[in-house]
C-alpha positions as CSV (number, residue, x, y, z in Angstrom):
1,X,16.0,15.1,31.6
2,X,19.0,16.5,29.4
3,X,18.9,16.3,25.5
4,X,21.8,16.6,22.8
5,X,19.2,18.5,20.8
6,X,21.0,18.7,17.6
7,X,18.9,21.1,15.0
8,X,19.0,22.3,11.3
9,X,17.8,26.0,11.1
10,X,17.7,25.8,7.8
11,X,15.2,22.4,7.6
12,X,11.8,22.8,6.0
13,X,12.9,26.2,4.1
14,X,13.9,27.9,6.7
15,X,10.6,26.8,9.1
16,X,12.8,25.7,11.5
17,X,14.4,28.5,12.0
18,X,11.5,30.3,12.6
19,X,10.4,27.8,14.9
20,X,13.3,27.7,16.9
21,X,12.3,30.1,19.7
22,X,8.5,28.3,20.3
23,X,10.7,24.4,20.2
24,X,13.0,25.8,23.4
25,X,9.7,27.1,25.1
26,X,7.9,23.7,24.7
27,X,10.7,21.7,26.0
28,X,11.4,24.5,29.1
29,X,7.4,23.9,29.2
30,X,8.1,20.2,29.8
31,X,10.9,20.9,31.9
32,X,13.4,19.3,29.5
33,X,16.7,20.7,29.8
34,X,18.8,20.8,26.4
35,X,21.8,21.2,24.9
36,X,21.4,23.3,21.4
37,X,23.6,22.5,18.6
38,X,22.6,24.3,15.5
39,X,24.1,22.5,12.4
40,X,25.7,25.1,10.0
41,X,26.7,22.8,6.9
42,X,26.3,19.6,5.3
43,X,27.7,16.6,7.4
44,X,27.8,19.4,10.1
45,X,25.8,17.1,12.2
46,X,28.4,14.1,12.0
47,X,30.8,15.4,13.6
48,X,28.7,17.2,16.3
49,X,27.4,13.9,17.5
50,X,30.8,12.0,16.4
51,X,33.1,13.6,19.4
52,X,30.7,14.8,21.8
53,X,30.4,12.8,25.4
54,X,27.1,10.8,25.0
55,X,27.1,10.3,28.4
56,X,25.9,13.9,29.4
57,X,23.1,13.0,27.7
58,X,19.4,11.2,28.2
59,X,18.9,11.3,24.9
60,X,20.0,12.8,21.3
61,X,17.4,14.3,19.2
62,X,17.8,15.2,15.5
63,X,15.6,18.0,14.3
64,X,15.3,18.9,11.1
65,X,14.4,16.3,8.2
66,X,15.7,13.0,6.6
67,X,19.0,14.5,5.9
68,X,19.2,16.0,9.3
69,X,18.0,12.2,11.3
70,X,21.0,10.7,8.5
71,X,23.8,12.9,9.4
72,X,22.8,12.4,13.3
73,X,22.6,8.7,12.7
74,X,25.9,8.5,11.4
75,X,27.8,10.7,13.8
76,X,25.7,8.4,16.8
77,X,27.1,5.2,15.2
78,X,30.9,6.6,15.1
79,X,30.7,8.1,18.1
80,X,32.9,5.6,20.3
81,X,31.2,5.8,23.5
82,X,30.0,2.2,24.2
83,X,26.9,3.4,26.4
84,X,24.8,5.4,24.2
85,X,21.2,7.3,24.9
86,X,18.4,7.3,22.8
87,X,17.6,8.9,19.5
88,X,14.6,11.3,19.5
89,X,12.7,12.2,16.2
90,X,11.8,16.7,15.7
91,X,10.4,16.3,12.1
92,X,10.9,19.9,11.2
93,X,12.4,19.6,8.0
94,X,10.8,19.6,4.1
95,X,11.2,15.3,4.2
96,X,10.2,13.4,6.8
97,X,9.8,9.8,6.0
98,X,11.0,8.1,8.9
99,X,9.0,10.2,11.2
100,X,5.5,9.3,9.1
101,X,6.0,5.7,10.0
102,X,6.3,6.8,13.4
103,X,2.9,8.6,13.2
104,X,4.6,11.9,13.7
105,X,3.8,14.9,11.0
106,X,5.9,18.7,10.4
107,X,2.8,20.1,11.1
108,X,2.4,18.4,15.0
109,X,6.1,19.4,16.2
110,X,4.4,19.7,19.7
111,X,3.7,16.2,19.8
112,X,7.0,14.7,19.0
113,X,8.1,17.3,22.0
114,X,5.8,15.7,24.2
115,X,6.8,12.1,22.9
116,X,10.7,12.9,24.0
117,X,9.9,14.0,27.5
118,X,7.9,11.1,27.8
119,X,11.0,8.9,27.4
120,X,9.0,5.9,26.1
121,X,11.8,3.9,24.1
122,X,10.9,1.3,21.0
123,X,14.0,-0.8,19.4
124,X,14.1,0.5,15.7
125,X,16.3,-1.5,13.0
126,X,19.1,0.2,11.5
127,X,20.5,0.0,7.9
128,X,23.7,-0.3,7.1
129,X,25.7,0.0,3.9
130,X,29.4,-0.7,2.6
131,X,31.0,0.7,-0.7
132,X,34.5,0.9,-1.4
133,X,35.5,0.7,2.0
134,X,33.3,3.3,3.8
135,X,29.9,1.9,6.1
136,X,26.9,4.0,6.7
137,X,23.7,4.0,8.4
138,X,20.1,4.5,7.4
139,X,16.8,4.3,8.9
140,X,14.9,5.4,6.0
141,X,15.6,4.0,2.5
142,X,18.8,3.2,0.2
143,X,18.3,3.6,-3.2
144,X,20.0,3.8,-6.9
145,X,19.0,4.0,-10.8
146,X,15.8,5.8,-11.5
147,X,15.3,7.0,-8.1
148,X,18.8,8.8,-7.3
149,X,18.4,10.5,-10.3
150,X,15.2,11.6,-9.2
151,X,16.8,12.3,-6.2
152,X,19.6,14.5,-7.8
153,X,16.7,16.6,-9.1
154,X,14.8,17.1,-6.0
155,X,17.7,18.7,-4.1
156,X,18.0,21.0,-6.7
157,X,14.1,22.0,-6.2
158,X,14.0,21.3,-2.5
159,X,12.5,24.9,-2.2
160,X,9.5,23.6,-3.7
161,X,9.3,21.3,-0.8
162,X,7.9,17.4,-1.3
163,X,6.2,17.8,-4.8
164,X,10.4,18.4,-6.0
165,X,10.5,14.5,-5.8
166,X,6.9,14.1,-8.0
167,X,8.4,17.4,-10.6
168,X,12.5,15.0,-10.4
169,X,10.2,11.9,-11.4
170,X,8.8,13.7,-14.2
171,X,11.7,15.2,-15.7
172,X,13.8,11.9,-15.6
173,X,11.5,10.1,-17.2
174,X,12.4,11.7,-20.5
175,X,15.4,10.2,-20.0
176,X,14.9,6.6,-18.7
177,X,17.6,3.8,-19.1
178,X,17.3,0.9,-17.2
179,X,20.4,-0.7,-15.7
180,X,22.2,-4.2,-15.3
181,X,21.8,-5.5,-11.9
182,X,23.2,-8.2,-10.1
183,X,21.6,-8.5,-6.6
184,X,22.2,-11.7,-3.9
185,X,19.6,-11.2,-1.3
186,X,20.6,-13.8,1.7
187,X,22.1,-15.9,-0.6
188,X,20.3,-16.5,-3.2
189,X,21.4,-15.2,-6.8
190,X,19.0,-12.8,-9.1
191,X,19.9,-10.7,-12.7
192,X,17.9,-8.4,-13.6
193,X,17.2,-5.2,-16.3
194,X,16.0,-2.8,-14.0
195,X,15.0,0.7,-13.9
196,X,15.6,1.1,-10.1
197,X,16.5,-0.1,-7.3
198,X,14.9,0.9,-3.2
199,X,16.0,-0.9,-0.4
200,X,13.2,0.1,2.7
201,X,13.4,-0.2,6.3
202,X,10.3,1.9,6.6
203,X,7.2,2.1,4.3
204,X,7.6,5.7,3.1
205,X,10.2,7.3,0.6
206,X,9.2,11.2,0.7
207,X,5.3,11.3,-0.1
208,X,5.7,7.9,-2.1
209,X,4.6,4.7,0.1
210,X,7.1,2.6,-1.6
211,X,7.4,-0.4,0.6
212,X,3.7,-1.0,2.2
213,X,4.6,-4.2,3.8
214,X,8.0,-2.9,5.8
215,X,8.0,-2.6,9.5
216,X,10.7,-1.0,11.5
217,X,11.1,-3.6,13.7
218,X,11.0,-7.1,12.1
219,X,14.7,-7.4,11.3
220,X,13.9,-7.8,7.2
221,X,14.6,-5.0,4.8
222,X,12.1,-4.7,1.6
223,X,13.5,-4.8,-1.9
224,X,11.4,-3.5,-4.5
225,X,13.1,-4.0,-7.9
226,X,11.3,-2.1,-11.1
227,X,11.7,-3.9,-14.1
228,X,11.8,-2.4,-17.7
229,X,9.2,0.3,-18.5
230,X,8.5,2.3,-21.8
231,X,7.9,5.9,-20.5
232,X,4.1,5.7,-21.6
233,X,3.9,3.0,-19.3
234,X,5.9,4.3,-16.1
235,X,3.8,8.1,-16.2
236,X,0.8,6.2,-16.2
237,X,1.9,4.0,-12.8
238,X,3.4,6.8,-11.4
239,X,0.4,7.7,-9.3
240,X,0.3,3.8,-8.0
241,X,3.3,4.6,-5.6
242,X,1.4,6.9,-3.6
243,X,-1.0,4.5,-2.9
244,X,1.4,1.5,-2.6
245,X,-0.4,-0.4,-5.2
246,X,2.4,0.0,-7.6
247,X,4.0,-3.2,-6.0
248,X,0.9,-5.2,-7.7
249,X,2.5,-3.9,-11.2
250,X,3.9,-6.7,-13.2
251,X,7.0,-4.7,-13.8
252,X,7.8,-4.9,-9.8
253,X,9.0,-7.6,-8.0
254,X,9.2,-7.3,-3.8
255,X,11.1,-8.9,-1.4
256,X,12.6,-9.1,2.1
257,X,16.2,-9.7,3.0
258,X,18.5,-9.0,6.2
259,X,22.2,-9.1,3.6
260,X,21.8,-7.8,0.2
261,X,24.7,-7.4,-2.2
262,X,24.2,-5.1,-5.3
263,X,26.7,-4.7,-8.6
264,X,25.6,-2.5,-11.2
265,X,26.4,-1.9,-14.9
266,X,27.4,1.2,-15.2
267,X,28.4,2.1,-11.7
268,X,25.4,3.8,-9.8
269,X,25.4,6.8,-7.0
270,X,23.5,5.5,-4.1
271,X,20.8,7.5,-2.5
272,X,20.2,6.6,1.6
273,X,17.3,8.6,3.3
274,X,17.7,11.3,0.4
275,X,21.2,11.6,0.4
276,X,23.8,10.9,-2.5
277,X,26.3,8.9,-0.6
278,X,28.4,6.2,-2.2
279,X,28.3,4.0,-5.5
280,X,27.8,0.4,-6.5
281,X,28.9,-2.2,-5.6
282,X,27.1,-2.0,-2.4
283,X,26.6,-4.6,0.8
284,X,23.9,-3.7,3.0
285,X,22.7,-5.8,6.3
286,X,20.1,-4.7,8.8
287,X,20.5,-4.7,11.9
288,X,17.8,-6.0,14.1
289,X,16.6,-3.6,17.1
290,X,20.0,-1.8,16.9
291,X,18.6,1.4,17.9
292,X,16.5,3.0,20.9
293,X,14.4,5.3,20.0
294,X,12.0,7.8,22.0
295,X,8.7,6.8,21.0
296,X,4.5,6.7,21.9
């Protein structure tokens, strides 16, 4: 077996750096033979995967976190090879959201390892997005309002690893302003006031279970709109959303769509699987199955 094994040194604080030399024994273990591209810079991973002959490969792994599995995602789905191989999950990095709903945790590296020379593949759905021109892809969430702002935050406390996104929530909330939203979801027509906006394809969002009903699978994306909230209200449901039970709030309404259009009032920076990529006005479709990927 040969692996484009595409990985972020910098991931998880540096941790994957440190790593690096015990993740090349475990796949030599496993007799795995790989192809090493460290990742140097932001959208470094886009073009790595963008121009590089897929069909060397048995599969393509991102390791790293959400940012890392984005940026590979993207460079996979421009790449223009029409055979492609399938995309393995190393959740090394500080968030790893996608790889939680795959049962896979930072702490048992090993096991995704094990789980890519396995070669056991699973049809994933795939997110993707259009602003001004420009598509993207997402496996994890797409979000704007409250929760890019949140999001801005975090990356500027990422050192702090997964508690930057509870310390972002905090601090925004001093500043909370809901937003006019127009959203069609397959069709049908809905305004709202709204304080944010998360699109899911799988349940987690960081450590937050934001979308307990998504599967990865089931061709639907989950909306889950938040309504207007005084600030009192919204620090006191705060802890709800790592439990999921914030979607019984009355402030949050859930649903599933495959097409979803979103226009915003002001314009809003979107955030997919952590990033800050794009504004509003935003079309985003999932696509069913779109993806293999190296699974239990």
């Amino acid at each position: 077996m040969m692996i484009l094994l595409v990985y972020n040194p910098f991931a998880g604080h540096g941790r994957a750096g440190k790593i690096l030399k015990q993740v090349e024994e475990e796949f030599t273990k496993l007799k795995v033979d790989f192809d090493l591209k460290l990742t140097d810079y932001p959208e470094h991973a886009v073009t790595l995967i963008k121009n590089v002959n897929l069909k060397e490969y048995d599969a393509v792994v991102a390791a790293g976190g959400d940012g890392t599995l984005f940026e590979v995602v993207n460079g996979y789905y421009q790449n223009k090879g029409k055979k492609k191989p399938p995309l393995g999950i190393l959740p090394v990095g500080t968030g790893n959201a996608v790889a939680r709903d795959l049962d896979l945790h930072v702490s048992k590296w090993k096991k995704a390892v094990k789980i890519i020379a396995d070669q056991n593949i699973r049809k994933m759905d795939v997110g993707q997005f259009t602003c001004h021109g420009q598509s993207y892809y997402f496996l994890n969430i797409l979000g704007l309002g409250f929760v890019a702002d949140v999001t801005k935050t975090a990356k500027k406390l990422k050192f702090l690893g997964n508690i930057s996104y509870t310390l972002g929530v905090l601090w925004h909330m001093i500043t909370l302003r809901s937003l006019k939203l127009k959203i069609e979801l397959d069709g049908k027509k809905l305004k709202r006031d709204n304080i944010f906006v998360e699109v899911s394809n799988t349940t987690y969002t960081s450590n937050f279970y934001m979308a307990p009903n998504a599967k990865i699978d089931d061709g639907l994306l989950n909306i889950t709109l938040l309504g207007k909230m005084n600030r009192l209200s919204l620090l006191r449901a705060f802890p709800k959303v790592f439990t999921g039970e914030h979607v019984n709030l009355p402030q949050v309404e859930t649903f599933t769509a495959r097409h979803i259009k979103i226009t915003t009032e002001p314009f809003k920076v979107l955030t997919p699987d952590g990033e800050l990529v794009g504004i509003t006005p935003v079309e985003i479709e999932c696509l069913h199955k779109d993806i293999d990927i190296l699974w239990k």
